[in-house]
C-alpha positions in Angstrom: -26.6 21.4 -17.9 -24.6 23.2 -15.0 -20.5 22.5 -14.8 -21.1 19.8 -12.1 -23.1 17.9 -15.0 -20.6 18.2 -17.8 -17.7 17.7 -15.2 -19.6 14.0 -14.1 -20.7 12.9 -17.7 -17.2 13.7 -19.9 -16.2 10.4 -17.5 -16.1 7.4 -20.4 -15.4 4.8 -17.7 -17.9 3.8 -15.4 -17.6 1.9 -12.1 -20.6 0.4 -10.5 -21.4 1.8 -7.5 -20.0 0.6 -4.4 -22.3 1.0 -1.2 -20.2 3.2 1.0 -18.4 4.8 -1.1 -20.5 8.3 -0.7 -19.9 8.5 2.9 -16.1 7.7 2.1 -16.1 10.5 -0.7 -17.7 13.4 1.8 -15.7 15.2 4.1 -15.2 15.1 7.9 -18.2 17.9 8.3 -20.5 16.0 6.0 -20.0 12.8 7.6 -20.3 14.2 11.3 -24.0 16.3 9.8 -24.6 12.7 8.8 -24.7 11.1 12.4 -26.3 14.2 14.1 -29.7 13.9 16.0 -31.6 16.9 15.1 -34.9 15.4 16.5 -35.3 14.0 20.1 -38.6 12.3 21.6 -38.3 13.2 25.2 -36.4 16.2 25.9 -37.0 16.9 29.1 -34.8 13.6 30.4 -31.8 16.1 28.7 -29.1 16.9 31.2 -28.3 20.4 32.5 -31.6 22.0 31.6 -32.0 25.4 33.4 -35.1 26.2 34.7 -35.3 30.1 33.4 -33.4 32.1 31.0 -30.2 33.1 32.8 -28.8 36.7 33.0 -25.5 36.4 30.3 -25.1 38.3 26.6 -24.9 34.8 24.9 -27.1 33.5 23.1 -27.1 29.4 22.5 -26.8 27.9 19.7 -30.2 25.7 18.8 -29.3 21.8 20.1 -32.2 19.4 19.2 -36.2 20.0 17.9 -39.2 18.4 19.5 -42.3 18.0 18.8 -44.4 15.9 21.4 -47.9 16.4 20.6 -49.6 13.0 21.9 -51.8 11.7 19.2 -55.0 12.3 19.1 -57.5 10.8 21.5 -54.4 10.7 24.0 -52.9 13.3 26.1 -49.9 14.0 27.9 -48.4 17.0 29.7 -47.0 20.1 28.2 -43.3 20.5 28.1 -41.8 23.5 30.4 -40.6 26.3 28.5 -37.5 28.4 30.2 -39.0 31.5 28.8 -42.9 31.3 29.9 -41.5 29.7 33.3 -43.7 27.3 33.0 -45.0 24.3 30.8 -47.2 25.5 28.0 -45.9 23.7 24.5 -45.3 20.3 23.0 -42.6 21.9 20.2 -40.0 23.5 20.7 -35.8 23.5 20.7 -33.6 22.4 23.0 -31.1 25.3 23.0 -27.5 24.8 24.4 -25.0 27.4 26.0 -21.3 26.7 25.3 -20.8 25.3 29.2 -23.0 22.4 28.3 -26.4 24.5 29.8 -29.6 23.9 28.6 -33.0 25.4 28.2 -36.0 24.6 26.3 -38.4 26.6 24.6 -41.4 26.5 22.8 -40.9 27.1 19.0 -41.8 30.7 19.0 -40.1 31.4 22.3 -36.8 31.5 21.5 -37.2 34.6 19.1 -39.2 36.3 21.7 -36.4 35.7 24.6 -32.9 36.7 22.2 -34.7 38.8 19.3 -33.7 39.2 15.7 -30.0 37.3 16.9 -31.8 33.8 17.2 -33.2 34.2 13.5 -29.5 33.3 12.9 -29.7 30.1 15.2 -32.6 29.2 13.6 -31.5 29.6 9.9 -28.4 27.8 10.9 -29.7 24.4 12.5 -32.7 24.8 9.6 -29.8 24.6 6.8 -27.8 21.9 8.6 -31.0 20.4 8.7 -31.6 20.5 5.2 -28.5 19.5 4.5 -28.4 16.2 6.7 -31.9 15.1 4.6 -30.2 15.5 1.7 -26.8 13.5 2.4 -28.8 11.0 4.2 -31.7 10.3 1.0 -28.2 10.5 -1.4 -26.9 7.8 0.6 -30.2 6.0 0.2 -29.9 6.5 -3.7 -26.5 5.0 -3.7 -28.2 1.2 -2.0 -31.0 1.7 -4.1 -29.4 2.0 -7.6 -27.5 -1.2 -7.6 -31.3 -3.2 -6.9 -33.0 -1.1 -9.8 -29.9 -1.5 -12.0 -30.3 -5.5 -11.1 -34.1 -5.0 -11.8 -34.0 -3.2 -15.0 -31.2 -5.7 -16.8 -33.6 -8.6 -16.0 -36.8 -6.4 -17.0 -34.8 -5.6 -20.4 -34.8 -9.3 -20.8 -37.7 -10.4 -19.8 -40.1 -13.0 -22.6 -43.1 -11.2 -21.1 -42.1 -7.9 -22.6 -42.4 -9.4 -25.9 -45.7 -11.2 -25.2 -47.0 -7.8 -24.3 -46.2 -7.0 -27.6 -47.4 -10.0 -29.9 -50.7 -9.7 -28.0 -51.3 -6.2 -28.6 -50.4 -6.3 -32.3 -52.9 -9.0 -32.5 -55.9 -6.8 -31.0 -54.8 -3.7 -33.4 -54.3 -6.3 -36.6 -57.4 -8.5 -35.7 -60.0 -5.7 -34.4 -59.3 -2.7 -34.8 -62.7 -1.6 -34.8 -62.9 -2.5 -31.4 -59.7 -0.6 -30.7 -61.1 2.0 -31.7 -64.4 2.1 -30.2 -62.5 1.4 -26.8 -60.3 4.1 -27.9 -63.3 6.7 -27.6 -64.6 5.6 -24.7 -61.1 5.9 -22.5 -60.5 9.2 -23.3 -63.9 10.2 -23.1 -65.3 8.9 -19.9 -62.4 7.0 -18.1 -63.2 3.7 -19.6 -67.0 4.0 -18.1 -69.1 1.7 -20.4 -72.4 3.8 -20.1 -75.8 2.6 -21.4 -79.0 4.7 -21.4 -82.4 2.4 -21.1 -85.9 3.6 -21.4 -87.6 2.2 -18.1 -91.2 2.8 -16.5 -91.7 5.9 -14.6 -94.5 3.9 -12.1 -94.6 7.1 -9.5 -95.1 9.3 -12.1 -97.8 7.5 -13.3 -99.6 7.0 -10.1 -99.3 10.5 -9.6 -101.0 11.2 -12.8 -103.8 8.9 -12.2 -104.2 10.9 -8.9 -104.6 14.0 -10.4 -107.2 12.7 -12.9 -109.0 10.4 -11.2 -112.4 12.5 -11.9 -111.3 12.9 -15.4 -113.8 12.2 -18.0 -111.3 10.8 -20.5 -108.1 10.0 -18.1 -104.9 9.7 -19.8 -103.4 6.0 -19.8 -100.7 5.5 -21.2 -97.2 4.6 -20.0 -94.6 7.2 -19.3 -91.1 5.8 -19.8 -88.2 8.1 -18.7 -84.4 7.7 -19.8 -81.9 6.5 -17.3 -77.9 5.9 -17.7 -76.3 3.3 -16.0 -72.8 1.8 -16.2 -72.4 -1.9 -16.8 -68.5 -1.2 -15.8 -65.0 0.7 -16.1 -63.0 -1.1 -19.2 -60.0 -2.5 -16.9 -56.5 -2.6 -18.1 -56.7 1.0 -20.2 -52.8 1.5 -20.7 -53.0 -2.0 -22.5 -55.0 -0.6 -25.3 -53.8 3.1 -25.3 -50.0 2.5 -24.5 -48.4 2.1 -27.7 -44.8 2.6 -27.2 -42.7 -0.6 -27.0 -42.2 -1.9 -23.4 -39.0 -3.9 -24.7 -37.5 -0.8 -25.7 -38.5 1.2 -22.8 -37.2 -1.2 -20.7 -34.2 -1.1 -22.2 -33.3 3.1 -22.2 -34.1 2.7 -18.3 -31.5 0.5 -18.1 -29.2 3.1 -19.9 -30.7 5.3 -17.7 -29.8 3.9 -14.4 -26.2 3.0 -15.8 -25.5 6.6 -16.5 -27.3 7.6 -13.0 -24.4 5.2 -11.2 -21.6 6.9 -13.0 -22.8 10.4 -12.1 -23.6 9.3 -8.8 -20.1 7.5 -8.3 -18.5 10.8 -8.7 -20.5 13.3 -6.2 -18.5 14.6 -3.1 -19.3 17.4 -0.3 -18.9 19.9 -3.3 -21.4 18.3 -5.5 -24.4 17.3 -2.3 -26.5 20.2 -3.3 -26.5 19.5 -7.7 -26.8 16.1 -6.7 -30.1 16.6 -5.9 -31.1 16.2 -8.9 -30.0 12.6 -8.7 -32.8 11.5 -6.8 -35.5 13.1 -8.8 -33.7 11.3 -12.0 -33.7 8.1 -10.3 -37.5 7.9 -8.9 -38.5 9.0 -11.9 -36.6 5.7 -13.1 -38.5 3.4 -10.4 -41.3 5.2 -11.7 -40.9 4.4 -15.8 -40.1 1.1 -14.5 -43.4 0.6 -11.8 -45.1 1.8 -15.6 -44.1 -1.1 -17.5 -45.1 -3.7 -15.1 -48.5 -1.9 -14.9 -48.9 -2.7 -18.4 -48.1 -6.0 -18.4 -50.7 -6.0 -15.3 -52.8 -3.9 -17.5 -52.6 -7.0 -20.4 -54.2 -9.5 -17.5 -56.6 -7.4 -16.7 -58.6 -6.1 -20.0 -58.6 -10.0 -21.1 -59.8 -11.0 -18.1 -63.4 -12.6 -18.6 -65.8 -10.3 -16.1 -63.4 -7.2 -18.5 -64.7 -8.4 -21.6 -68.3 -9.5 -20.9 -69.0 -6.2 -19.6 -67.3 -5.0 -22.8 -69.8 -7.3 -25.2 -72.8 -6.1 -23.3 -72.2 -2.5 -23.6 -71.2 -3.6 -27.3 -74.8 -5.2 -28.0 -76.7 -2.1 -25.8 -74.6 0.6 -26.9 -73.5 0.3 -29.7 -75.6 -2.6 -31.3 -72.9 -4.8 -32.2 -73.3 -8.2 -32.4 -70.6 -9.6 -33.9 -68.5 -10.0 -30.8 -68.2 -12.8 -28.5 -66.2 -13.6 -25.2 -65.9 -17.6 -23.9 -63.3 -18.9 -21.2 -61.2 -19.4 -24.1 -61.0 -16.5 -26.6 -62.6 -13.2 -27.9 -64.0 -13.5 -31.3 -65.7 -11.2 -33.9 -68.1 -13.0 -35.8 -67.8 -13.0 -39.7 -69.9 -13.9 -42.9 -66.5 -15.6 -44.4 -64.5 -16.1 -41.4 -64.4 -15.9 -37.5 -61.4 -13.8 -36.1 -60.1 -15.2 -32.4 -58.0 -13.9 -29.8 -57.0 -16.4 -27.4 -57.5 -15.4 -24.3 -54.2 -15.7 -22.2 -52.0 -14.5 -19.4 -48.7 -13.0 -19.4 -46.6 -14.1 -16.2 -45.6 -10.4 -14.3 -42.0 -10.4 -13.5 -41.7 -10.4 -9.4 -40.2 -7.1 -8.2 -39.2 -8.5 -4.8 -36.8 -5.0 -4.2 -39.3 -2.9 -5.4 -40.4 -2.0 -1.6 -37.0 -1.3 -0.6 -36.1 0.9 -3.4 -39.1 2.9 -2.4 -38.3 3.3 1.4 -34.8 3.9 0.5 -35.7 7.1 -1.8 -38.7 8.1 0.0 -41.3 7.1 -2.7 
């Protein structure tokens, strides 16, 4: 943990976060990077744009980046570049003199025209580049975190998680043979529910009879080769391998998220760059999150009926198991004493109506 870490976490009170508060906390620099163009669509309209390179020791700082390339199947004309005196690129910079003076010049062109000294320009606009990305995705994170915060308390709470739960102790309690045949297959071939059948080679034969057709004493009889086939992918895997409590899970990202707000509540312009590590903490939240509504999708899916007839076929061809049964109503595992059931049921999937937002807001 670096000092900007231990400085953020050794605060006990937290504040939720505010939605404006980041650009409030940075200083005047930050917030001017902040509304900055650094990319412009049609740079020839620019005013002041010199033709050529003029005769004068200083070199311009680096404006504005294009990049016009027309998509493809269209076409448009090339961009004029003040050091090939003519146009011949769609990239480039707009490069600006201190008297308001303009050229552009294709991306390469600018080195080539002002040598090693516009490595500098470049690495200069690259970093405030850089930096602008940064503030802006931060101030992304800081709307997004008050959704997933909202999200994650409701998720935490949610009877589904715990349905999830009863349903999958009931499979483990009730079949576990089954379990573990399942098991097998998912981490052996993806879930693929392979069969091999024994099936008339008919070419082969008539291309035997062919060959002996003057034969005294022909050779008749069938040739059967093997073939493998799937009947089907198991669906809803993480249902049966996933054994790590969703209510509990559910309930650390919410801990999670709180403790992401009170870091985040406390970064300035001296903390932007260890803040990065902010937004890699909080998709990998989203992401934990988009995981346990998977499995509760997951729970739908392997009890849905097409799921487990596939399943009892590849049961009764595979594995020669009989005992198991599938109606609209339940899976059941025949007995000499008893009959074991599993209703079959749905678990309602909590509506993540911000979940697209979050995303667009950090990028993911």
């Amino acid at each position: 943990m670096n000092d900007t870490d231990a400085q953020l976490d050794r605060h006990a009170e937290f504040e939720q976060t505010i939605v404006g508060r980041f650009r409030g906390a940075l200083s005047d620099e930050d917030r001017g990077l902040m509304a900055r163009t650094f990319w412009i669509s049609d740079p020839e309209a620019l005013p002041n744009l010199l033709d050529r390179v003029p005769a004068r020791d200083e070199v311009p700082e680096i404006e504005y980046r294009y990049d016009v390339t027309p998509p493809k199947g269209k076409s448009r004309p090339y961009v004029r570049c003040a050091h090939c005196f003519r146009p011949i690129h769609w990239k480039g910079n707009v490069a600006r003199y201190a008297d308001g003076c303009r050229l552009l010049l294709g991306c390469d062109c600018g080195e080539k025209q002002f040598g090693f000294r516009w490595s500098g320009r470049e690495e200069h606009f690259s970093d405030r580049m850089s930096r602008h990305d940064l503030l802006m995705r931060l101030e992304g994170l800081e709307t997004a975190l008050p959704l997933l915060h909202s999200f994650l308390v409701m998720l935490s709470e949610y009877p589904g998680l715990e349905g999830l739960i009863s349903l999958r102790d009931e499979l483990h309690t009730k079949m576990p043979e089954l379990v573990s045949l399942l098991t097998r297959v998912l981490h052996a071939s993806g879930g693929e529910l392979e069969i091999t059948e024994h099936i008339r080679d008919v070419a082969a034969e008539i291309a035997r009879d062919d060959r002996q057709k003057y034969a005294k004493n022909p050779e008749t009889k069938p040739i059967f080769i093997s073939v493998t086939k799937s009947l089907g992918r198991i669906a809803g895997a993480s249902f049966v391998l996933e054994g790590a409590s969703p209510l509990i899970d559910a309930r650390k990202l919410v801990n999670a998220c709180t403790h992401l707000q009170r870091r985040f509540a406390l970064v300035t312009s001296r903390h932007v760059l260890e803040a990065s590590a902010l937004l890699e903490e909080g998709e990998a939240v989203v992401r934990a999150a988009d995981g346990i509504v998977s499995r509760l999708e997951a729970a739908n899916k392997f009890f849905g009926l097409s799921n487990l007839q596939a399943i009892i076929q590849w049961l009764r061809k595979r594995m020669k198991l009989t005992v198991y049964t599938v109606s609209q109503a339940a899976l059941a595992r025949l007995g000499e004493v008893e009959t074991v059931r599993i209703e079959r049921r749905l678990i309602a999937v909590p509506e993540w109506s911000s979940r697209k937002r979050i995303g667009d807001l950090l990028g993911i």
